[in-house]
N, C-alpha and C positions, 0 to 999 in steps of 0.2 A: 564357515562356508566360504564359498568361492564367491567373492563382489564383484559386481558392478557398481559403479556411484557416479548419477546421474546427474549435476547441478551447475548452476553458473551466478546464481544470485547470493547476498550473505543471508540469508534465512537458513540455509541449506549446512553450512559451515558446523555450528555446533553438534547438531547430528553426524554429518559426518566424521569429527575430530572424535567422537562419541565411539563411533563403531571402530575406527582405526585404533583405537584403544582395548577392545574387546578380545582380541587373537583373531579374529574374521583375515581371509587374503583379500587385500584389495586390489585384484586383476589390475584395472586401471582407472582412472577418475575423468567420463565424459564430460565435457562443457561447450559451452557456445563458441563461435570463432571469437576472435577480438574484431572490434571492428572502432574506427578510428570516428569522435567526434568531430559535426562541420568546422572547415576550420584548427583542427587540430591535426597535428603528423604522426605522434604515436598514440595507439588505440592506448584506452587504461585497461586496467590488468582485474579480472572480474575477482570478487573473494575468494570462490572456487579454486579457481586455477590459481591465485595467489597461495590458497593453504594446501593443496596437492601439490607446488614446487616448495613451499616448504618444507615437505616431508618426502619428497625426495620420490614421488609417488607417478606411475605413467600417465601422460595426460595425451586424450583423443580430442580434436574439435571439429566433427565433420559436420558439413554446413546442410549436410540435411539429415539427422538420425534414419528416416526411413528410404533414404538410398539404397539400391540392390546389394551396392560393392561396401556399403556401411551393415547392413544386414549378413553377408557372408561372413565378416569380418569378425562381429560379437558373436557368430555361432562357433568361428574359430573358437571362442576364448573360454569354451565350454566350461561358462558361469553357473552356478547354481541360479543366482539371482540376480536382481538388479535394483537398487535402491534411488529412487529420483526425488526430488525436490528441488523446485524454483530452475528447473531447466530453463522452460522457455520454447520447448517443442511437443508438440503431440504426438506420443507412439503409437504405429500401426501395431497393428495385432500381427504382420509377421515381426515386426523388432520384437514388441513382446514376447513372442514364442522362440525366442535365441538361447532362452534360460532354461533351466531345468523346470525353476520354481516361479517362472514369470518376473512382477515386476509388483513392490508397492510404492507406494506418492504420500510424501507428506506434504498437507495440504493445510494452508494456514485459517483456518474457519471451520467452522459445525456444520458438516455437511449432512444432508443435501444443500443447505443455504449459502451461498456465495459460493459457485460453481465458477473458477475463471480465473483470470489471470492475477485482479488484483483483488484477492478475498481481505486482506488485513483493511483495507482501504475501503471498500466497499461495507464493511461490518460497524466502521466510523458514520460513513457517507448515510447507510442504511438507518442509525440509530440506535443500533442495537445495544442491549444493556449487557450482552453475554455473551463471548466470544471462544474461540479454543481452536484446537487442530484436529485433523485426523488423519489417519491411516487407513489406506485405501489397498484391496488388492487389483492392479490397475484392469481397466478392459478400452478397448479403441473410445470408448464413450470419455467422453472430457470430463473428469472427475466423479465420474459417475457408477466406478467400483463398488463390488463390497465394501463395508466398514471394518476395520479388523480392529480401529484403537480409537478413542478419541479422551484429551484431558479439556477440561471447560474453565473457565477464567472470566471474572469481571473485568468492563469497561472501564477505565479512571474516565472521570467528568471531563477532564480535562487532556487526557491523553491523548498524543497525539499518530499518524501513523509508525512514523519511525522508533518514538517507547513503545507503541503496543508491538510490532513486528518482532522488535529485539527480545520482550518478555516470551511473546508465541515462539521464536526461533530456540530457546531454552526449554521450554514447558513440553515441546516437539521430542525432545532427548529420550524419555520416557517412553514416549508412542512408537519415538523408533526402533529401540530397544527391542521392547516386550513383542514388536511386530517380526521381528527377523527371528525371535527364541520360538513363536510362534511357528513359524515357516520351515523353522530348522528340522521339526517333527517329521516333516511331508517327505515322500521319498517323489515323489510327481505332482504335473501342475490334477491333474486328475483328481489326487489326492485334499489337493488345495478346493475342488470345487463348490464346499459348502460349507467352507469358512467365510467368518465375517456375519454381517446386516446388511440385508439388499434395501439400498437406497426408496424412500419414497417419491418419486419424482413427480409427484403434484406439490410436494413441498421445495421443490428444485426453486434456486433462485440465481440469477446472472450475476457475474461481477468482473464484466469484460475489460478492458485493456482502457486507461485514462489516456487523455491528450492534452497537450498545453495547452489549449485556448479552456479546458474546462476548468483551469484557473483562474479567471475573469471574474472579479469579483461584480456582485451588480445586487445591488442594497435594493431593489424592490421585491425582498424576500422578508419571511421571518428572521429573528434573529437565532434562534435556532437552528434552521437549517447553512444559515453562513455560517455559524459556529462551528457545526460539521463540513461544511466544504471544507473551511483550512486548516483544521485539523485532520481532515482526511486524503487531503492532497499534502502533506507535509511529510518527508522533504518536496520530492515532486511530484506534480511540476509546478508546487506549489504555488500558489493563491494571489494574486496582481490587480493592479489595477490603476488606473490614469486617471492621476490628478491634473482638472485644470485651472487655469487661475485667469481673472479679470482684463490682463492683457491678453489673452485668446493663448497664450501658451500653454503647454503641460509636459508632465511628464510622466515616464512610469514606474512605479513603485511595488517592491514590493510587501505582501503582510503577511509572516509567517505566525504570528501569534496574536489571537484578540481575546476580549470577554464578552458573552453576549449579556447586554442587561436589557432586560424589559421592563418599558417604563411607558408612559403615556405622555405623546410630546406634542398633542392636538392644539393644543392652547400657544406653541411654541411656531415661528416663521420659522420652519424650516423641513422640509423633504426629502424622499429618500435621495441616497448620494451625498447628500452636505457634511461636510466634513466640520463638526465644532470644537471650538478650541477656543480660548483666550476669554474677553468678557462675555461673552456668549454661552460659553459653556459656565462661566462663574454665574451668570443670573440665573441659568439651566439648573444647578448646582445648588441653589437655596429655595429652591423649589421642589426637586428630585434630589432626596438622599443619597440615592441607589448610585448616581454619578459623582459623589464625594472618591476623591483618589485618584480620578483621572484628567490626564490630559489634551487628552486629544481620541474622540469620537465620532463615526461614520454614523449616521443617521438610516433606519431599515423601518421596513413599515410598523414595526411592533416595536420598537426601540432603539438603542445603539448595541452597537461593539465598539467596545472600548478599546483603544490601540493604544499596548506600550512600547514598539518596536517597530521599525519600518525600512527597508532599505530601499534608497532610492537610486533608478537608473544607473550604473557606472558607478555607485559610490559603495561604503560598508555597509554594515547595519550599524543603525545610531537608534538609541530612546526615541520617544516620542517628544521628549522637550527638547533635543538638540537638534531636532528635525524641526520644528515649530520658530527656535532661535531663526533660520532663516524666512520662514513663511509666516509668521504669526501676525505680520503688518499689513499684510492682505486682507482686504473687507471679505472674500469667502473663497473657498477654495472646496472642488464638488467633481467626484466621483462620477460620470456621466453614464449612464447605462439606461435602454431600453424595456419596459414592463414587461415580462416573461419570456424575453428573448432569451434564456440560459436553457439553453440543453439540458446540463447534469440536473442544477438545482428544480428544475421540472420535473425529469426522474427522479431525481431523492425525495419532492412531495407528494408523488405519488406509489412510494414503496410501504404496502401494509408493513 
């Protein structure tokens, strides 16, 4: 068939190297403009558009898919289809209609649940024990197509967004696949119209677009739900938080990886935010088994997270005990945060 291939994120990449392999034409390969970080002069170069100049393939970036003169344009190119994932733009139902055979979306989550931008992330955030992709035949509604494919997949306890993404961006191959052999049959969108599984949307669930301040760590949570914060904002805008110390200074740090342990620290001087470490955490330690192994610990209403890594302001990332070499002489050093002031983690405790 005649393609379009819609993407700009690396989610997107596998499948499409997938179909470029197949004999499919691939007209030309849509993606986002580039656009330069604060601070920086040359924009970076999306996956997308990195693996379409690899291959030597056309690339379009127009800054609004549903422009008049961008809608003429793809009707020029009298496509069968159009294959989108991890664009980044919402197609009208006239860009939809450019194709012969419309448009499907692979979309990283079991839908109808995590409808939105960041579904891998949200599947973390959410707690879900089960996650997967599917294939959508598109309509103006925001992922809210028929179902034409979906594979399903366990959560690792410990995984985080960027292993689970990279596993879904693979597992996606399949669904892309069988979805375009699928489509290939249909001589019209007409044809297409009662293909797939029509969406339940009382089971519809959000999983809108993150922001950096939703990285803010703030230990008057369970330790559960911090565990999913930073794993589910991992890489970003991954998971922060400002340590201060006894001379009124601080700094900020970042914690891309913890452990949550839950343990009972009632009998123990210490509250959420405190950061334990050194004799503290050693008398902590023959008392609570569960804290043998670690060195350094953020204090949460139901227990700790264990912290083996941390990069602090301007610097690498370093362990946890070569971070301590400089701070461990400090009588305490504490996390500061507000009782329920977290946005996100208010939403994630109240997602059935």
């Amino acid at each position: 068939m005649r393609l379009i291939l819609m993407g700009t994120g690396p989610f997107a990449v596998p499948s499409f190297d997938a179909i470029r392999t197949q004999g499919h034409e691939i007209i030309c390969v849509v993606t986002r403009p580039s656009v330069a970080s604060s601070g920086k002069k040359v924009p970076p170069v999306s996956p997308v558009r990195q693996w379409a100049s690899d291959h030597d393939l056309s690339i379009f970036d127009p800054i609004s898919i549903n422009d008049p003169a961008t809608i003429q344009w793809l009707v020029s190119l009298h496509a069968d289809l159009m294959v989108v994932c991890d664009y980044g733009q919402i197609l009208s139902k006239a860009a939809l209609a450019t194709t012969g055979l419309g448009g499907i979306n692979l979309h990283g989550s079991l839908l109808p649940r995590h409808r939105g931008a960041a579904p891998v992330q949200w599947s973390i955030l959410a707690g879900d024990a089960r996650t997967g992709v599917s294939i959508i035949h598109m309509t103006p509604t925001l992922d809210g197509g028929p179902i034409l494919h979906q594979s399903a997949t366990d959560i690792g306890n410990t995984e985080d967004s960027e292993q689970l993404e990279a596993r879904l961006s693979q597992i996606g191959v399949e669904s892309t696949l069988a979805s375009i052999a699928l489509l290939e049959t249909k001589a019209s969108l007409t044809e297409c119209s009662n293909l797939g599984l029509r969406q339940d949307k009382a089971l519809a669930t959000k999983a809108p677009r993150l922001a950096k301040e939703d990285g803010e760590l703030n230990c008057h949570y369970p330790v559960q739900y911090l565990d999913r914060l930073i794993r589910g904002l991992q890489p970003w805008p991954s998971t922060f938080a400002h340590a201060h110390f006894p001379d009124g200074k601080s700094i900020r740090i970042l914690i891309p990886k913890a452990m949550p342990v839950i343990c009972n620290l009632a009998a123990a001087d210490v509250s959420p935010g405190d950061l334990i470490y050194g004799d503290t955490l050693t008398q902590l330690q023959s008392q609570e088994p569960r804290l043998l192994g670690h060195s350094l610990c953020a204090v949460a209403i139901d227990g700790v997270l264990a912290i083996p890594i941390v990069q602090p302001a301007g610097k690498r990332l370093m362990l946890a005990d070569e971070f301590l070499r400089g701070y461990s002489r400090l009588a305490w050093i504490r996390l500061i945060s507000m009782e329920g002031s977290h946005r996100l983690l208010n939403q994630m405790c109240q997602i059935p």
